[in-house]
Structures are given as structure tokens and as C-alpha cells.
N, C-alpha and C positions, 0 to 999 in steps of 0.2 A: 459454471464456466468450464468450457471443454479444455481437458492437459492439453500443453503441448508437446509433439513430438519431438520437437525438443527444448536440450536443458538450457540454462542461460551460458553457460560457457560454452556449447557448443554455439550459440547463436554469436556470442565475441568472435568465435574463431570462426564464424561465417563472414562477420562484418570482415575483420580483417583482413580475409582476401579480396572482399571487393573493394579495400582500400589499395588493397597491394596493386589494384590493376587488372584483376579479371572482372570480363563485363558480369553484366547486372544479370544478362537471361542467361548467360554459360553457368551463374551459379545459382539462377532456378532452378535451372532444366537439372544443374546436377543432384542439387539436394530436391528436389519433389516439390516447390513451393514456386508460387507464384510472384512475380515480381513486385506486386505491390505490398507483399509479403514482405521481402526487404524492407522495404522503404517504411515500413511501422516498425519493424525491430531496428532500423536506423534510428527513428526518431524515440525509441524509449534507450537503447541501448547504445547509443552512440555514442564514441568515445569514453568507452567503459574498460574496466580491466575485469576480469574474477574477481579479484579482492576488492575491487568497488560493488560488488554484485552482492556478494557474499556480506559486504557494509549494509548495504542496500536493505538485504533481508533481514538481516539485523533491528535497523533501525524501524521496519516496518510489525516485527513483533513487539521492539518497545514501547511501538506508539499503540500497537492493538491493547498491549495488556494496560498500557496508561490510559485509553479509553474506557477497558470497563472500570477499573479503579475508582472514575470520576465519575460514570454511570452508579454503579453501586453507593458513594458516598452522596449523591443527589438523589437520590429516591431514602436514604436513610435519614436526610437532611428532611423533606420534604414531609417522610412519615411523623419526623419529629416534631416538626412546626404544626400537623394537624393533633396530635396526642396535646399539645400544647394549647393549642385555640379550641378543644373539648373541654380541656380545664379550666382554662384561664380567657374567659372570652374578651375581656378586654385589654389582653396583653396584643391582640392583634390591630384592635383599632390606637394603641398608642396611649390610652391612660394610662395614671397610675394609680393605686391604691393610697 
């Protein structure tokens, strides 16, 4: 995915002028972006602060590293159940000894 030229605070401090009242193609034309440009960084970042952005990224690394977490513990789950049905072949069909 291509960076963006810019950061997410500058795009807060973009939104908020065109809350403040300046039109939509005056702050195209001034920052280099096309108007419908806006109107996507509107709708992910709208009505945002910094410190919700900065939340934001936060909570998007918690949830990346609690995904592999629960990756890695299912595949060790997974290895173990097969180590298990090697040995023990009717522990998988639900007999018992």
C-alpha cells in the first residue's frame, strides 16, 4: 500500500478547515489532492482529534499482536492434537480404555 503524503494529523488539520468553512476545491487545489480525496479522509477520519488517532494506532497494534498470539497458540493447539491421534488413536474417535 502506497504512504501517504500525509500524516494523520495533518489530515485532522485539513478536515478542520473545511469544517471551519472553507470550500471543499479551495482546499484541494491548496493542499495537491483531489476532492474526492477529502470526502475519504472525511469518512475514516471524521471527527477525530490526534489523541484519538494516536488511540487509534494503538489499539490497532494490540489487536495485530493479539492476532498472532491466537495464530501461533492454534497451530500449537492443532500440532498437539495430531502428536496425540499418532498415539493414541482412539482418543480421537471418543473411546475409552
Amino acid at each position: 500500500m502506497r504512504k501517504s503524503r500525509f500524516t494523520e494529523t495533518q489530515i485532522v488539520a485539513i478536515l478542520k478547515d473545511q469544517d471551519a468553512g472553507v470550500p471543499t476545491a479551495e482546499l484541494a487545489r491548496r493542499h495537491g489532492v483531489h476532492p474526492n480525496m477529502l470526502r475519504t479522509w472525511r469518512a475514516k477520519y471524521g471527527g477525530m482529534e490526534s489523541s484519538d488517532i494516536a488511540r487509534l494506532k494503538q489499539l490497532e497494534e494490540d489487536n495485530l499482536r493479539l492476532r498472532r498470539i491466537v495464530t501461533d497458540l492454534t497451530l500449537d493447539l492443532d500440532a498437539v492434537k495430531n502428536v496425540l491421534a499418532k498415539n493414541y488413536p482412539g482418543a480421537r474417535n471418543g473411546k475409552t480404555r
